[in-house]
N, C-alpha and C positions, 0 to 999 in steps of 0.2 A: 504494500500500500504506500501510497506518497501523495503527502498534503504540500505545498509551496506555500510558505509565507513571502509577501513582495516589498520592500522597504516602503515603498509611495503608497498602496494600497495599505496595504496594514500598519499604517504609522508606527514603522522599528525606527532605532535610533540607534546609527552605528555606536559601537564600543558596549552597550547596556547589553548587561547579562539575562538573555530572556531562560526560565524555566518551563520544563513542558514533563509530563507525563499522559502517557495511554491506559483509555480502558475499552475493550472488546464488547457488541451489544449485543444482545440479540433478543425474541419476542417473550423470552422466561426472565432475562435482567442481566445487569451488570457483571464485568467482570470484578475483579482488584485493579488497584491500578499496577500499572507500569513502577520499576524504578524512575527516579526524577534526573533526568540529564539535564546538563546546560549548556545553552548555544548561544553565540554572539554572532549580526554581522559587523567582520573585521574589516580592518581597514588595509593600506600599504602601513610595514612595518616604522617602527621611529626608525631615525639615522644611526647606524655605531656610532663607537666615537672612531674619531681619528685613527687610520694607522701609524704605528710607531716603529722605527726601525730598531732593529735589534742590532747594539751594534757588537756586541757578544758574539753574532753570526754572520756579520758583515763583511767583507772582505773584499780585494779584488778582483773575485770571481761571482759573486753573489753578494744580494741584500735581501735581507730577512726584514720583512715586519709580520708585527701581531696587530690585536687588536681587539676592544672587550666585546665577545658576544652580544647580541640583544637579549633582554631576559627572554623566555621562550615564553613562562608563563602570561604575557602581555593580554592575553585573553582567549578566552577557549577554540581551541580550532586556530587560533593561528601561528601554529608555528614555525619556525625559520626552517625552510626550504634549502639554503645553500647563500653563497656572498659571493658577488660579485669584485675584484680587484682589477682596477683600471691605472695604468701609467700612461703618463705622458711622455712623448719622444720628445727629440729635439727637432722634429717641425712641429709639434704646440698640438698635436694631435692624440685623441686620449685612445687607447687598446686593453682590450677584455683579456684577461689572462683564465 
């Protein structure tokens, strides 16, 4: 079975924690319910911070940076997928590693 709730039609409010549980009918009555899950629509994640070079691991063959995670728990269902690292050359142009 699958119900669609719609941001616009169903006035949701990204980031708010909606709760839902199910119950099953039929013409004798109710079920129990369901355990109670919670779903949010998410957003695009915050920014990291900064990458920072490590200069620990830096050298003339390589530059190491890190850099702090997002929390993951930022809201239910959304969590980090993978990060993106972009540098820029020396013509001013930025590439995906």
């Amino acid at each position: 079975m699958l119900f669609t709730l719609d941001k616009v039609r169903d006035n949701l409010t990204t980031g708010l924690i909606y709760k839902f549980k199910f119950r099953a009918i039929n013409q004798i009555g109710n079920s129990q319910d369901s355990d109670i899950v919670e779903f949010a629509l998410v957003d695009v994640p915050t920014a990291p911070g900064a990458p920072q070079v490590m200069l620990s691991l830096t050298g003339e063959k390589q530059i190491a940076v890190n850099w702090d995670p997002i929390e993951t728990s930022q809201l239910p269902g959304s969590y980090i997928s993978g990060y993106l690292l972009e540098m820029m050359d020396t013509s001013n142009s930025f590439g995906t590693f």
